[in-house]
C-alpha positions in Angstrom: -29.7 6.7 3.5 -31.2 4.4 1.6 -29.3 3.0 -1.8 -30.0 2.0 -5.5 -31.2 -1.0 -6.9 -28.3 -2.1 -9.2 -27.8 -4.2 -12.1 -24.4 -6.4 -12.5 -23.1 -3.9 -14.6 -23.3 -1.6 -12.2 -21.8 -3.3 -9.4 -19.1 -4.6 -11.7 -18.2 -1.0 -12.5 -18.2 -0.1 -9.1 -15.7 -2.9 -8.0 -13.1 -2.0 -11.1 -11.6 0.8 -9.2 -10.3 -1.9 -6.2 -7.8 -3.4 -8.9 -5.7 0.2 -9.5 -5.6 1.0 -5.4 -4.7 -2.7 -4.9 -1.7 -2.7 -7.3 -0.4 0.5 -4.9 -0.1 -1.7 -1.7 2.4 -4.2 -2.9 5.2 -2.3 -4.7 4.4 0.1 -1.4 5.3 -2.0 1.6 7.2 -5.1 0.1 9.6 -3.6 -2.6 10.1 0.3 -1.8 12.6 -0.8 1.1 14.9 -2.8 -0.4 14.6 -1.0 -3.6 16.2 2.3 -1.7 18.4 0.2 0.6 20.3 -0.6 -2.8 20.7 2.8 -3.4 22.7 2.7 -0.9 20.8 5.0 1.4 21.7 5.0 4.9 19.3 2.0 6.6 18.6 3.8 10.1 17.6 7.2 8.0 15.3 4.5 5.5 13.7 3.2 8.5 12.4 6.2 9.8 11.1 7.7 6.9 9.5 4.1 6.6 7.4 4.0 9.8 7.0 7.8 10.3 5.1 8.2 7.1 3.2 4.5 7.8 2.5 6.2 11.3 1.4 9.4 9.9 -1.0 7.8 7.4 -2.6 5.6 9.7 -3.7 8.5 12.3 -4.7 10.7 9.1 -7.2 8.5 8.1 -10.1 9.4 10.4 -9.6 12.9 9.6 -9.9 12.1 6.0 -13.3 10.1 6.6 -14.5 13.2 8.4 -13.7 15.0 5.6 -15.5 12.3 3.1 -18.7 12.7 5.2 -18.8 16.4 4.8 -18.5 16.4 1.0 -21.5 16.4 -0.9 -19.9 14.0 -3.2 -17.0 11.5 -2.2 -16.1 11.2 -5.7 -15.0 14.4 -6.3 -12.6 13.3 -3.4 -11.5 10.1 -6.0 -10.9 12.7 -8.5 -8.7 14.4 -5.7 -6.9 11.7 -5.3 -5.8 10.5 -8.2 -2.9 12.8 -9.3 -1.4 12.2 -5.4 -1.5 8.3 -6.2 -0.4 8.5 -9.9 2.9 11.3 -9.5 3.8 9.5 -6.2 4.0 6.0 -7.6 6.3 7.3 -10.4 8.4 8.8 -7.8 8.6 5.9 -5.6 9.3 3.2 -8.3 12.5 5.7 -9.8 14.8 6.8 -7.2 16.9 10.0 -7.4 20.6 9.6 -6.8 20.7 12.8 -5.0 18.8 14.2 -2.2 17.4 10.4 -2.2 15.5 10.8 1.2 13.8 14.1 0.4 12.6 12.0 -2.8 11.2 9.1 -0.6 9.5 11.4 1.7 7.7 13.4 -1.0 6.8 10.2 -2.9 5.7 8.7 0.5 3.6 11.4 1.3 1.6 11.8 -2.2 1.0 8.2 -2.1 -0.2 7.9 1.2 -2.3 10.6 0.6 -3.6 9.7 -2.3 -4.4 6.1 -1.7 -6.1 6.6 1.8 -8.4 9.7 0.7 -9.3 7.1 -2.7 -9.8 4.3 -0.2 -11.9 5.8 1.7 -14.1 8.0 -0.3 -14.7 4.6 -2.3 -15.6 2.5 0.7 -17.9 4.7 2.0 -19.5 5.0 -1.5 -19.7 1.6 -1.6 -21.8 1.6 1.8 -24.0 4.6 0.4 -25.3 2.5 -2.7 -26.1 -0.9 -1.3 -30.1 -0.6 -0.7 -29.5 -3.3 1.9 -27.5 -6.0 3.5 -27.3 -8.3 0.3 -25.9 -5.5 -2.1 -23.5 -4.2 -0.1 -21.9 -7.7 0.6 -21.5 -7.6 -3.1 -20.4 -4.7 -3.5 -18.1 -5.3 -1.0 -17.1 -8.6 -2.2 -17.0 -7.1 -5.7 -14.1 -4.7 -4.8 -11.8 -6.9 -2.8 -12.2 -9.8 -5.8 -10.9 -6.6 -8.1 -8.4 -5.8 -5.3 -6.8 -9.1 -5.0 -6.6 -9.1 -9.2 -4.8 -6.3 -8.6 -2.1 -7.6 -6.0 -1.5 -10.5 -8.3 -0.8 -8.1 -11.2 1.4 -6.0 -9.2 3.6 -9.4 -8.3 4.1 -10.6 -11.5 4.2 -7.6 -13.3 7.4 -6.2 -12.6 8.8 -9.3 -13.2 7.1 -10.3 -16.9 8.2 -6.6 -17.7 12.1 -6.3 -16.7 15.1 -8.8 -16.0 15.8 -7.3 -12.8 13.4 -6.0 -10.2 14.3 -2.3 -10.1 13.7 -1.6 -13.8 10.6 -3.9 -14.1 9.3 -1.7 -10.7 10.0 1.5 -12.7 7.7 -0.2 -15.7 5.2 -0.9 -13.6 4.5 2.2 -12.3 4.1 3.6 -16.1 2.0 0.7 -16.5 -0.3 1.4 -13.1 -1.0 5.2 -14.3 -3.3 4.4 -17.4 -4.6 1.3 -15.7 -5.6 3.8 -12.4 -7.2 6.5 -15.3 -8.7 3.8 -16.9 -10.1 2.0 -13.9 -11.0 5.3 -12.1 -12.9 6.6 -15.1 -14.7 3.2 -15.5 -16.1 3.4 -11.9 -17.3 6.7 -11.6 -18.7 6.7 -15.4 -20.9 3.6 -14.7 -21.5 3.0 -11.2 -24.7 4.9 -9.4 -24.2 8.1 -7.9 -26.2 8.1 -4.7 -28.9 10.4 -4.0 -28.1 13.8 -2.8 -27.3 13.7 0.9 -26.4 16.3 3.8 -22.7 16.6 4.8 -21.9 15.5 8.0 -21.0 18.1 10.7 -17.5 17.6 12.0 -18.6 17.2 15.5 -20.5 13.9 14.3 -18.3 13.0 12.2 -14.8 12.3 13.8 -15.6 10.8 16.8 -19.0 9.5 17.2 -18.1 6.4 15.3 -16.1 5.7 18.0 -19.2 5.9 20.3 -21.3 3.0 18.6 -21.1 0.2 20.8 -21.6 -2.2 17.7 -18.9 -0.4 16.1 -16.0 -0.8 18.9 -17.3 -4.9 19.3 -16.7 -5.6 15.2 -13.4 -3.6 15.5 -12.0 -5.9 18.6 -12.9 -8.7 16.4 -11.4 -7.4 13.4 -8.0 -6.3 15.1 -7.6 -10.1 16.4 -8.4 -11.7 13.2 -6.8 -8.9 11.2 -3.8 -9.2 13.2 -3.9 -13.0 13.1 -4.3 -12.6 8.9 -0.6 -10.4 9.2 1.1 -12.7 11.2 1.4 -15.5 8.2 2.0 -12.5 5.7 4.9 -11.2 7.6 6.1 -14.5 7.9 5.9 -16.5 4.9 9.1 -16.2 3.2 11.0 -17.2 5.7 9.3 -19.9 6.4 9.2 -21.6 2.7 12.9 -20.5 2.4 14.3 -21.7 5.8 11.6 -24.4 6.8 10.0 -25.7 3.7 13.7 -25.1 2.4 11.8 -24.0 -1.5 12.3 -20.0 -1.8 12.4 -20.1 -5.5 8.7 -21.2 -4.6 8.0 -18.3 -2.6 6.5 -16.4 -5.5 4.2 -19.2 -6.7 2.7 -19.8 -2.9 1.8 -15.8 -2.7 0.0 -16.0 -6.5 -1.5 -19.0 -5.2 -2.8 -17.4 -1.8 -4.4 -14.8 -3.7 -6.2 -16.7 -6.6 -8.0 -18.9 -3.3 -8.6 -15.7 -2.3 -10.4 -14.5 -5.6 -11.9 -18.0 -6.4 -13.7 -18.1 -3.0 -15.4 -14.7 -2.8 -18.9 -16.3 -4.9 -18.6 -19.6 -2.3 -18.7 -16.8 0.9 -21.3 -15.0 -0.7 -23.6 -17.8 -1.2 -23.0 -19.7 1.9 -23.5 -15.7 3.8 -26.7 -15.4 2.0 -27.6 -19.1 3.8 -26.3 -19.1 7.4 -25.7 -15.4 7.9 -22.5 -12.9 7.3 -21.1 -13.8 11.1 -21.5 -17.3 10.9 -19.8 -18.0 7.5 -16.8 -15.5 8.7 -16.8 -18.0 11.8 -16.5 -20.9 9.3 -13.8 -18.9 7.1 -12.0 -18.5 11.0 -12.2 -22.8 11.6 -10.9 -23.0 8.0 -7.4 -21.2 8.0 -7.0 -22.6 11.8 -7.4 -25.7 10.3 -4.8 -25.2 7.6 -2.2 -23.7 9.8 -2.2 -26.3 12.7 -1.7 -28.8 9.1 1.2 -26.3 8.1 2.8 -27.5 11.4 3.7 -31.1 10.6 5.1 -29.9 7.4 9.8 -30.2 6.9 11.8 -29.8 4.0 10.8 -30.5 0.7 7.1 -30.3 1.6 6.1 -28.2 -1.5 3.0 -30.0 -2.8 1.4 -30.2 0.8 2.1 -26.2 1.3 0.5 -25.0 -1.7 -2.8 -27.2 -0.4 -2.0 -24.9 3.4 -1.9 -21.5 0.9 -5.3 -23.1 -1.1 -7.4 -23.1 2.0 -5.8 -19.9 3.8 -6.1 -18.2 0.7 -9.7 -19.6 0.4 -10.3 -18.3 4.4 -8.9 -14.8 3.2 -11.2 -14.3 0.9 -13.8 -14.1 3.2 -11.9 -12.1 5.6 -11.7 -9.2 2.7 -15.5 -9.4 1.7 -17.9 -10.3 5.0 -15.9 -7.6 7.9 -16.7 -4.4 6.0 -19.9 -5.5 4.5 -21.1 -5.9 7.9 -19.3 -2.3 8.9 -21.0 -1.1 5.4 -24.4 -2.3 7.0 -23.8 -0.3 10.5 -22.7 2.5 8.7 -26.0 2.9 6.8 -28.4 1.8 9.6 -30.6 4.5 11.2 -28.7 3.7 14.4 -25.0 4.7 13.0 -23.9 7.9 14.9 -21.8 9.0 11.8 -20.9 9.4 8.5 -19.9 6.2 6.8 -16.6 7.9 5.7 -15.8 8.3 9.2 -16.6 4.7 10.1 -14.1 3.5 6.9 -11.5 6.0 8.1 -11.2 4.6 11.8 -11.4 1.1 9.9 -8.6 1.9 7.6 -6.6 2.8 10.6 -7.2 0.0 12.6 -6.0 -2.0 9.4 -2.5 -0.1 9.0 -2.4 -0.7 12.7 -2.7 -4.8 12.2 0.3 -4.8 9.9 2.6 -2.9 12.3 0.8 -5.1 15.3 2.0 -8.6 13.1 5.6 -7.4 12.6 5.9 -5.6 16.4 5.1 -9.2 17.6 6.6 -11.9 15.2 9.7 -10.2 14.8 11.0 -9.8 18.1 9.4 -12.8 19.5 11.3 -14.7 17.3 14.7 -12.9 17.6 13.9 -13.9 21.3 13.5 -17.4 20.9 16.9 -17.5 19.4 15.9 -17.3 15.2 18.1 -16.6 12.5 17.0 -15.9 8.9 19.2 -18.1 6.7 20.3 -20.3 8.9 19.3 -23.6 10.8 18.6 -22.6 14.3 15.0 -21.8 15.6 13.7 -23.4 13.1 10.7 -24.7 15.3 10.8 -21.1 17.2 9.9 -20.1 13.1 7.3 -23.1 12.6 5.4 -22.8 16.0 5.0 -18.3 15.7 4.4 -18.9 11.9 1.5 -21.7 12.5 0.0 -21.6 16.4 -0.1 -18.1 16.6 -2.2 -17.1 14.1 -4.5 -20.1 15.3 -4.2 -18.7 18.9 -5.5 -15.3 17.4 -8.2 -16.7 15.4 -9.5 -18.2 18.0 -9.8 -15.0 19.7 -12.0 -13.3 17.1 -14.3 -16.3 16.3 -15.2 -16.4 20.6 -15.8 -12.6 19.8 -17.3 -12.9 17.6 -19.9 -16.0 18.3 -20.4 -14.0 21.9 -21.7 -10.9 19.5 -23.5 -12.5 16.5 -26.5 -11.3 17.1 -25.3 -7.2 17.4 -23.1 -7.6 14.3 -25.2 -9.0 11.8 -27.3 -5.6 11.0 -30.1 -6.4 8.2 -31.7 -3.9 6.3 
């Protein structure tokens, strides 16, 4: 399908919408366990409901980009979505006293749902009005800038508005339902709908994606790196609090990570639009290898020299958010994709659920194997070698990947 020619505005508009889904993802996986562990719910029941609904989501998502394709228009779909995202957030962020797990399921379950059929109706969107290779990568780039405005809002937020993290979570999610209205209302008013187009039979559109050999080689790529982007996340805290011995700074490194993360997007842009989309994610790869092998020689005390490791990750991330699905965006909308682009973003969007569950299922019992202990001083360089060569190790999994198939996943049009 071939897209509209936009004007800033318009792209602008478009990208608004990654700031409200962005501020879900935070509260969602970082605070909502702890939050109902204080309620005193029981911890085995918590994490069930915890990684049976993060299970359930993940595997739901293709179906919901085979539904995208064979909707006329995907943003009806937003529309869908955006009572599930706004009810379920309120639940989530005010826990019942009674009948507290039935409340977390529900609240689970309309979020989940809400923010994956959003997600993907909007990336797919996205794909549909790029005329070619240069607009989508700003569209692209455009939504994950928004996006990462959003995390950062959704970590200091809670904190600006309460004393305590429970009641400044409950604030939040009364401020995050006119900022989704707002922002939702924004995008669809002034971004370009795309031309009329066919739905997608659901034969084509589940699996086929799956059959695109281009397709399966950028996803191997993206589940190393992707995976090698989780590893740090899950494993940052406790390495500034145990390691760098500084967890009151643990707060300021994350903000930091993600303003690199905002402030690089125009630098990836430009240096995609001179060397190619593959070749400046390859540089992006060398990058954050480089700052984690630095992050190794770093002890106690070493605050000043960390926040220059979280500048040039951060910086690498960036790039990691905008060049990947521009160039799925791309495959999706060549005259060789075998599907929808909905379907395309829904096995992506699995694949990324998937990398978060992959970083904890290794760096959590690899460590308690090498004989770590949160809090405490032994396997300390257990902590500093997973946290730092891993990642690296990983990285440089992709970037051979990726260098061996340059030419088949840099799609122009």
């Amino acid at each position: 399908m071939q897209g509209v020619a936009l004007a800033p505005r318009q792209w602008l508009a478009y990208g608004l919408f990654g700031l409200p889904l962005a501020m879900v993802a935070l509260p969602v996986y970082v605070h909502v366990p702890r939050l109902y562990a204080e309620t005193g719910m029981n911890l085995a029941l918590l994490g069930f409901l915890l990684l049976g609904t993060r299970l359930l989501d993940a595997f739901v998502d293709p179906l919901l980009g085979g539904w995208s394709d064979r909707t006329v228009n995907r943003q009806r779909l937003i529309l869908l979505a955006l009572p599930f995202l706004a009810i379920g957030m309120l639940g989530l962020m005010h826990p019942q006293e009674t009948r507290t797990a039935l409340w977390l399921l529900l609240a689970l379950l309309a979020t989940y749902f809400g923010f994956s059929l959003a997600s993907i109706a909007y990336q797919a969107w996205g794909a549909e009005l790029g005329g070619n290779s240069g607009e989508r990568t700003l569209l692209t780039a455009c939504r994950e800038g928004f996006g990462l405005l959003g995390v950062v809002l959704a970590s200091i937020l809670p904190l600006w508005l309460a004393s305590d993290v429970a009641s400044g979570l409950a604030q939040l999610a009364w401020v995050f339902v006119p900022v989704l209205l707002v922002g939702a209302a924004l995008t669809l008013l002034g971004a370009p709908r795309v031309p009329t187009r066919s739905p997608v039979s659901e034969s084509s559109s589940l699996y086929q994606a799956l059959s695109d050999g281009r397709f399966r080689r950028l996803l191997l790529v993206f589940v190393a790196n992707g995976t090698a982007a989780a590893l740090p996340a899950t494993l940052v805290l406790f390495f500034v609090a145990d390691v760098l011995q500084a967890e009151k700074s643990g707060g300021f490194f994350l903000a930091l990570y993600f303003v690199a993360g905002v402030a690089g997007l125009p630098l990836w842009l430009r240096l995609s639009r001179r060397i190619g989309r593959v070749h400046a994610w390859l540089t992006s790869m060398a990058l954050a290898c480089a700052a984690f092998i630095g992050a190794l020689t770093l002890g106690a005390g070493d605050v000043w020299p960390f926040a220059l490791v979280c500048l040039a990750s951060g910086l690498a991330f960036g790039a990691d958010l905008a060049l990947p699905p521009a160039l799925l965006a791309d495959m999706a909308e060549s005259p060789q994709a075998k599907a929808g682009a909905g379907s395309y973003f829904g096995w992506w969007n699995l694949v990324t659920k998937l990398n978060l569950a992959l970083a904890a299922g290794i760096a959590l019992p690899l460590l308690g194997v090498l004989g770590y202990q949160p809090g405490g001083s032994s396997g300390l360089l257990s902590l500093a070698l997973v946290y730092c060569l891993l990642p690296v190790a990983l990285k440089l999994v992709a970037a051979a990947l990726a260098w061996r198939w340059r030419r088949i996943l840099e799609v122009q049009s």
